[in-house]
C-alpha positions in Angstrom: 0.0 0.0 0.0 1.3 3.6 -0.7 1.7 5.6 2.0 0.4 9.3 1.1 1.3 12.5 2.5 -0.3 14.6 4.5 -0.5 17.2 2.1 -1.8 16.4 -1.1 -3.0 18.1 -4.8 -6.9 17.5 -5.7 -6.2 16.6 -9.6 -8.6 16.8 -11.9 -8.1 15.2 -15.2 -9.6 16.2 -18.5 -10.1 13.5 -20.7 -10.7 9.4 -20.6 -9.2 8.6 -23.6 -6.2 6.1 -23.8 -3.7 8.4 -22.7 -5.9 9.1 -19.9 -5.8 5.9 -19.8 -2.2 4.0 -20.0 -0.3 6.9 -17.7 -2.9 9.4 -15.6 -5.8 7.6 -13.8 -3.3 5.3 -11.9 -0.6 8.0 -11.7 -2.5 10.6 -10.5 -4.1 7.5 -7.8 -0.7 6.0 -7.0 1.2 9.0 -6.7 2.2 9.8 -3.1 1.6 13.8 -3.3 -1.9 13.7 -5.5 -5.2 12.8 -5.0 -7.0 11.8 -8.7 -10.0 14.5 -7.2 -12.1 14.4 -10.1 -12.3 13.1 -13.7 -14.2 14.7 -17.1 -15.4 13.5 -20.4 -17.7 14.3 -22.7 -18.6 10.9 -23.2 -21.4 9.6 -20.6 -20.1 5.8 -21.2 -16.0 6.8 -20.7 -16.9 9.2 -17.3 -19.3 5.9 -16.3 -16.3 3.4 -16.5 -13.5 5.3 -15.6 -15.1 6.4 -12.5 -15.9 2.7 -11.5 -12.9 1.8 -12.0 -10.6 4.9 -10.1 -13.6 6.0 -8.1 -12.7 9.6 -8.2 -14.5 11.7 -5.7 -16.2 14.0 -8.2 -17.1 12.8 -11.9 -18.0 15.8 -14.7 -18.9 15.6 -18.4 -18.8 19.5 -18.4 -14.9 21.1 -18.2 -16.5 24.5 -16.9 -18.0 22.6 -13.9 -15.2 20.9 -13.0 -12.8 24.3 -13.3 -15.7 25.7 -10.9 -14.9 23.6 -8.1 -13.2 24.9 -5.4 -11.4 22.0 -3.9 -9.7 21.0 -7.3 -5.8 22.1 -7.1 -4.9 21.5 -10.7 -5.7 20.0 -14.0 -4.0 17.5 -16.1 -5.5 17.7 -20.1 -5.0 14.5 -21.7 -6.8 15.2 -24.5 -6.4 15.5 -28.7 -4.0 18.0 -29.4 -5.7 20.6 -30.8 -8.0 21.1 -27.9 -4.4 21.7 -25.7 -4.2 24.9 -25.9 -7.9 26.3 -25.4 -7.9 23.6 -22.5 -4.7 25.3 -20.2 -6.2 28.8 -20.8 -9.4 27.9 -19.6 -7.6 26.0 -16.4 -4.9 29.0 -15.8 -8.1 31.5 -16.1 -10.1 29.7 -13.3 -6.7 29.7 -11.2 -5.6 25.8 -11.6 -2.4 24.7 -12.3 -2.0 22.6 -15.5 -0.1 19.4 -16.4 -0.3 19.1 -19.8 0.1 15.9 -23.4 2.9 16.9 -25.3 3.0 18.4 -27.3 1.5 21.6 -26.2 -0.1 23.0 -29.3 -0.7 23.0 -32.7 0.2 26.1 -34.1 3.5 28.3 -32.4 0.9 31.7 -32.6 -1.5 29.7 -30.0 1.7 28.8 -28.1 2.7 32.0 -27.9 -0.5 33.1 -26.6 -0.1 30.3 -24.1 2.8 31.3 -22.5 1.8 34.8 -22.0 -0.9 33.9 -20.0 1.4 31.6 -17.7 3.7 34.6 -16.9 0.4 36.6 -16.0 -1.3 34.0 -13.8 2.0 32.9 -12.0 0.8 29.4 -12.0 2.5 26.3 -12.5 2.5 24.7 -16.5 4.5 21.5 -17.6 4.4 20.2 -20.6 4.5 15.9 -20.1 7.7 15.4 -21.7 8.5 12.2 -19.5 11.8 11.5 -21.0 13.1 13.8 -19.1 12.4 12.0 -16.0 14.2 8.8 -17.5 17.3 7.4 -15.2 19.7 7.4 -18.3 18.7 11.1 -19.1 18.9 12.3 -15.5 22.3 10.1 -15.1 23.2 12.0 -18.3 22.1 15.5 -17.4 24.4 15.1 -14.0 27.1 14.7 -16.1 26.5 17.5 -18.1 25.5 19.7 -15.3 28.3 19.0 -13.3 31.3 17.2 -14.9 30.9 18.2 -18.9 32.3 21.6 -18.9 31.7 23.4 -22.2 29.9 21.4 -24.5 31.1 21.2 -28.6 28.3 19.5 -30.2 25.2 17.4 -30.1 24.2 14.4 -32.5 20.3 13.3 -31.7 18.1 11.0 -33.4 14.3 9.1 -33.1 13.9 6.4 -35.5 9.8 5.0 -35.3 9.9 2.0 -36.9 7.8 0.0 -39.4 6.5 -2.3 -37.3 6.3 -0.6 -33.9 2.8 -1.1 -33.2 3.0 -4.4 -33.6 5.3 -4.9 -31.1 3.3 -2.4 -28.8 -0.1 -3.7 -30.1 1.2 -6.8 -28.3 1.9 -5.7 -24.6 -0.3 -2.5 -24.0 -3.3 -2.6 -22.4 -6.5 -2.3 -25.0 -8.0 1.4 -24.2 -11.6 1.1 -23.8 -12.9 3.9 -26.6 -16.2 5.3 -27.5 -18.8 6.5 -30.0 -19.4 9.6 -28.0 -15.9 11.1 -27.6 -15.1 14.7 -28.6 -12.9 14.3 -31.7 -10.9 18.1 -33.3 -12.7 19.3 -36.5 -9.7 17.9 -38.5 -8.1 14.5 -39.0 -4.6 14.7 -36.9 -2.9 12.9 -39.4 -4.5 14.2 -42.6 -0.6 15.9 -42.9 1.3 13.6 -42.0 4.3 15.8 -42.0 3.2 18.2 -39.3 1.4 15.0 -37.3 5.2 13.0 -37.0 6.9 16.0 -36.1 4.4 17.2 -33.2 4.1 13.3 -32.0 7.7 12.5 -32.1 10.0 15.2 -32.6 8.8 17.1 -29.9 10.4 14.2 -27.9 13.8 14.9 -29.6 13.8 18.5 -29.7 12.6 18.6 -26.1 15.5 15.9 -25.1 18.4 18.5 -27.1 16.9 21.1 -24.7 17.2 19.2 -22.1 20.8 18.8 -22.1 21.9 21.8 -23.9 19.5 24.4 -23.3 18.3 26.9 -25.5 17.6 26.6 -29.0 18.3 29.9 -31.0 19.1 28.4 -34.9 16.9 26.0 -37.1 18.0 25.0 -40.6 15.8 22.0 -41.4 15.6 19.8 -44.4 13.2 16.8 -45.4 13.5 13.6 -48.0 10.1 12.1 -48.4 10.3 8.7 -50.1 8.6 5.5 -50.4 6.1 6.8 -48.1 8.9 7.7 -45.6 9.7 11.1 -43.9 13.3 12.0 -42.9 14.3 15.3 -41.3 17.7 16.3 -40.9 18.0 19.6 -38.6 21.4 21.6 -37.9 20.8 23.4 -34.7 22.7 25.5 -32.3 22.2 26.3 -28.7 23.1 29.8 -27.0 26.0 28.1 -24.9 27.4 28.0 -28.3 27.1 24.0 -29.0 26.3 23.4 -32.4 23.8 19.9 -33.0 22.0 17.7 -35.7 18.9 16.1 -34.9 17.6 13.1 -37.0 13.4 12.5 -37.3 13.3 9.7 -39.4 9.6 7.9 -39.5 9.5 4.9 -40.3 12.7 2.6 -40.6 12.6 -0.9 -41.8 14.7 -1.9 -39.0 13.5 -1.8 -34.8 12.8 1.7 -33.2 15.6 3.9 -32.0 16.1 6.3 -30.5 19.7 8.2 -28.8 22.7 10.9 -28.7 26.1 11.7 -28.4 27.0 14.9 -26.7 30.8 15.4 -27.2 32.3 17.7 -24.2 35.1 19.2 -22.7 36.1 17.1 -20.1 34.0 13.7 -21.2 30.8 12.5 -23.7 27.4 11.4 -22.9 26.3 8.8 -25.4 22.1 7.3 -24.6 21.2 5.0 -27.1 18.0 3.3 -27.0 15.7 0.3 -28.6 13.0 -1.6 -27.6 12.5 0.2 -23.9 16.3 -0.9 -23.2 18.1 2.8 -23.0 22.1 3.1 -23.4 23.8 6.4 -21.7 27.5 6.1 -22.1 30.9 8.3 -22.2 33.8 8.3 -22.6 36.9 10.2 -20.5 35.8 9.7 -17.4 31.7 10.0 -18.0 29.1 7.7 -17.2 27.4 4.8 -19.4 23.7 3.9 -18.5 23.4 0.8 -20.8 20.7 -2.2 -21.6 19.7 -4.8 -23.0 16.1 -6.2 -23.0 15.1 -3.9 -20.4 18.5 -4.9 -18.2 20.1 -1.7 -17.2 23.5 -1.1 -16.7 25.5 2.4 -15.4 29.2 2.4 -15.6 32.3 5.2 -16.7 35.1 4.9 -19.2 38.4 5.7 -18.9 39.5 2.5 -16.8 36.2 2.5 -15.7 35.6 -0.7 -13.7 31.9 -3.1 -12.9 30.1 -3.9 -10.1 26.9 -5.5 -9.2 24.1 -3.4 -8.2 23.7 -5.7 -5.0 27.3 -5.3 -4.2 26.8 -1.9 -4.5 23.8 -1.6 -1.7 26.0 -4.1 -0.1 29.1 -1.2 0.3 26.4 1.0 0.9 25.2 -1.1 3.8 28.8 -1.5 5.0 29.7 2.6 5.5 32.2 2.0 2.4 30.0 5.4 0.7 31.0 8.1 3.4 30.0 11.4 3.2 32.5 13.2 1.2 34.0 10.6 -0.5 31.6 10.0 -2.9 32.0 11.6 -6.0 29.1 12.6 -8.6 29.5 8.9 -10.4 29.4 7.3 -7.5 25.9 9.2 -6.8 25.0 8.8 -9.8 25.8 5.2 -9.6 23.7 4.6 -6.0 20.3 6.8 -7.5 20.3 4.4 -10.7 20.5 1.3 -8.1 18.0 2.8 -6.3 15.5 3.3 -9.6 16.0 -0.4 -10.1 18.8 -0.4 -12.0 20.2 -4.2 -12.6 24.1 -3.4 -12.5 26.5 -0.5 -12.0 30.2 0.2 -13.2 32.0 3.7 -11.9 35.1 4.6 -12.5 37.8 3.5 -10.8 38.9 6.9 -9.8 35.6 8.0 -8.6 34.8 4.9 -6.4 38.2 2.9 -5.8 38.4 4.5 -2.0 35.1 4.1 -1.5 34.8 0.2 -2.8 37.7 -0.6 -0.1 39.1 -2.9 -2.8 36.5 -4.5 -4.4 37.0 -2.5 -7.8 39.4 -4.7 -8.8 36.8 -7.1 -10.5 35.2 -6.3 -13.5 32.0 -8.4 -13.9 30.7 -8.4 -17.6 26.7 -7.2 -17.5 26.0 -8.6 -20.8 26.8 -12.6 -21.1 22.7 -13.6 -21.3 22.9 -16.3 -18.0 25.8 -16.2 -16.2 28.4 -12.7 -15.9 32.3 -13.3 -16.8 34.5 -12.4 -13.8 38.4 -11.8 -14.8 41.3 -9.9 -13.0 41.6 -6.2 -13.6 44.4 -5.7 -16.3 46.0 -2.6 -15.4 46.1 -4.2 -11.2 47.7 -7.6 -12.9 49.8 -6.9 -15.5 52.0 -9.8 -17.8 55.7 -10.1 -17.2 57.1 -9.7 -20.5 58.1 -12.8 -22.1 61.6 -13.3 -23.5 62.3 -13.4 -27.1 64.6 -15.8 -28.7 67.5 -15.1 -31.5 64.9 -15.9 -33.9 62.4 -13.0 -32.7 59.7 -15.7 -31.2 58.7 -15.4 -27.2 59.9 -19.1 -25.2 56.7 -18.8 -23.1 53.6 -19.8 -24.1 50.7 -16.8 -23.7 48.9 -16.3 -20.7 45.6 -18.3 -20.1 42.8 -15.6 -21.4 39.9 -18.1 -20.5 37.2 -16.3 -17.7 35.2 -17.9 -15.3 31.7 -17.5 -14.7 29.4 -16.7 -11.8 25.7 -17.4 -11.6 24.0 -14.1 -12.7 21.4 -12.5 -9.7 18.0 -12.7 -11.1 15.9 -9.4 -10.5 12.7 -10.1 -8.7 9.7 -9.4 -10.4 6.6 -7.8 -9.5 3.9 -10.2 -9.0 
């Protein structure tokens, strides 16, 4: 059972569609700080089942009425896209703070007009770009924040795939629709151009942001083929790093999505496929990596493995005292605690605080079992002798590793 707080937000949430649907409802119910208050639709059947289900206290088919309760803290529009905008200003205007689908609008004039009335009202208005709130992005944006140093340049890219909703046809939930929800006057994907650029490039402009900061050149160029789209955008940021962001929709190969951020003192690399993400660097930055939904969080540069559990283990120990623990090693114990299945750091950053025990580098990848073999640069070769004819009289060291039974992560029942 969740334990809430004492103090709490009365949410309201507009819209039962899917969305509403596969993220809100139990969000807004689970979450430890938020109360799901009330729920509207304009679709009798939706409100009807919904409300069953999530047994908000109040249940509306009108947004007016449900803006005109008192008790409601803030609003969270899960709606079609084109009703996003009219939907916040009619929240902000009634004095509720607003959680809003990505992306926020259709059109940058209504946008504009958007964000004027935030500054006026003083209220609070986020845009639910949840990548952002990914371990391997966070990990990364530590880095960035506090190791990076001036950044040279930023390759991005989302790649939707050809057969991606086959794959996710397969394990989402089936939204429960109806006859009698509000629909915008046009087709969302009569042009297909704008639609793929709102619906995913908003996720990879929003993630260059993210790390970078703020945009202030766009040079943009599209090949349409086969029924394809493919946008290649130069960018540059006002910290002066310069970027290229790749929309491609669809591939004939699996979904992908990453970067590579190239810095002054290290790189962030997140690569990512089939809900496995990849954050790694090089120079003495950290790697978030996975396979199969299998995390993993190491650096380069010498950078040496350990289990997550022998992680909480030195944790347990007092081998992570305050002050010795550099921003890997932070990084390192926040991805453990997010559920993160293994963690590498480098050696610099947590040799004093693993008391030893960096010496072993235990290979995340190998599918049942993970390869255990002596740190190279702590058990170095003796040079072997050469003979007059230029050939070494010792045979070459045994290169064979041994294997340990891999920790299974518990599931969730």
């Amino acid at each position: 059972m969740i334990r809430k707080q004492d103090r709490r937000l009365k949410v309201g949430i507009l819209g039962c569609g899917p969305i509403a649907q596969f993220a809100h409802f139990e969000s807004a119910a689970k979450a430890r700080n938020t109360d799901l208050y009330a729920i509207c639709d304009v679709a009798e059947d939706l409100v009807q089942r919904m409300g069953d289900t999530y047994q908000p206290a109040k249940r509306y088919r009108a947004y007016d009425a449900m803006l005109a309760d008192p008790a409601l803290d803030a609003v969270i529009i899960a709606t079609s896209d084109a009703f996003h905008v009219p939907a916040a200003l009619k929240a902000l205007s009634a004095g509720k703070h607003v959680l809003c689908e990505k992306p926020i609008g259709i059109a940058v004039e209504d946008v504009e007009q958007l964000a004027a009335a935030v500054k006026r009202s003083g209220l609070v208005l986020q845009v639910g770009h949840m990548k952002r709130f990914d371990p391997g992005l966070e990990a990364a944006r530590d880095f960035v924040r506090d190791e990076m140093g001036q950044q040279l340049a930023l390759k991005a890219w989302y790649c939707d795939s050809t057969h991606r909703y086959t794959m996710t046809d397969a394990v989402q939930p089936l939204p429960i629709l109806s006859a009698g929800a509000r629909k915008p006057a046009e087709n969302p994907k009569a042009d297909l151009r704008r639609y793929f650029m709102l619906a995913h490039g908003s996720h990879l402009v929003d993630t260059a942001r993210f790390l970078c900061g703020e945009l202030i050149e766009v040079n943009a160029r599209l090949n349409e083929k086969f029924g394809a789209y493919s946008w290649f955008v130069d960018v540059a940021f006002a910290n002066g790093c310069m970027g290229h962001l790749d929309l491609t929709v669809a591939v004939r190969m699996d979904w992908h999505e990453g970067l590579t951020l190239y810095g002054e003192n290290g790189n962030d690399s997140l690569l990512g496929g089939n809900g496995a993400d990849r954050v790694e660097g090089g120079g003495g930055s950290d790697v978030v990596s996975g396979g199969n939904g299998a995390d993993t969080l190491y650096g380069g540069a010498g950078g040496d493995t350990v289990t997550a559990g022998e992680m909480r283990a030195y944790a347990a120990e007092g081998h992570f005292k305050a002050g010795s623990m550099g921003p890997k090693v932070e990084a390192c114990l926040r991805f453990v605690d997010a559920g993160g299945e293994s963690v590498i750091a480098s050696l610099t950053e947590v040799g004093p605080a693993l008391a030893g025990r960096a010496g072993t580098h235990i290979v995340p990848d190998a599918p049942a079992a993970r390869t255990q073999t002596p740190r190279r640069a702590a058990q170095r070769t003796p040079a072997r002798k050469k003979t007059a004819a230029g050939q070494t009289d010792e045979k070459p060291p045994d290169r064979r590793r041994t294997t340990v039974a891999r920790p299974r992560r518990e599931e969730n029942p």
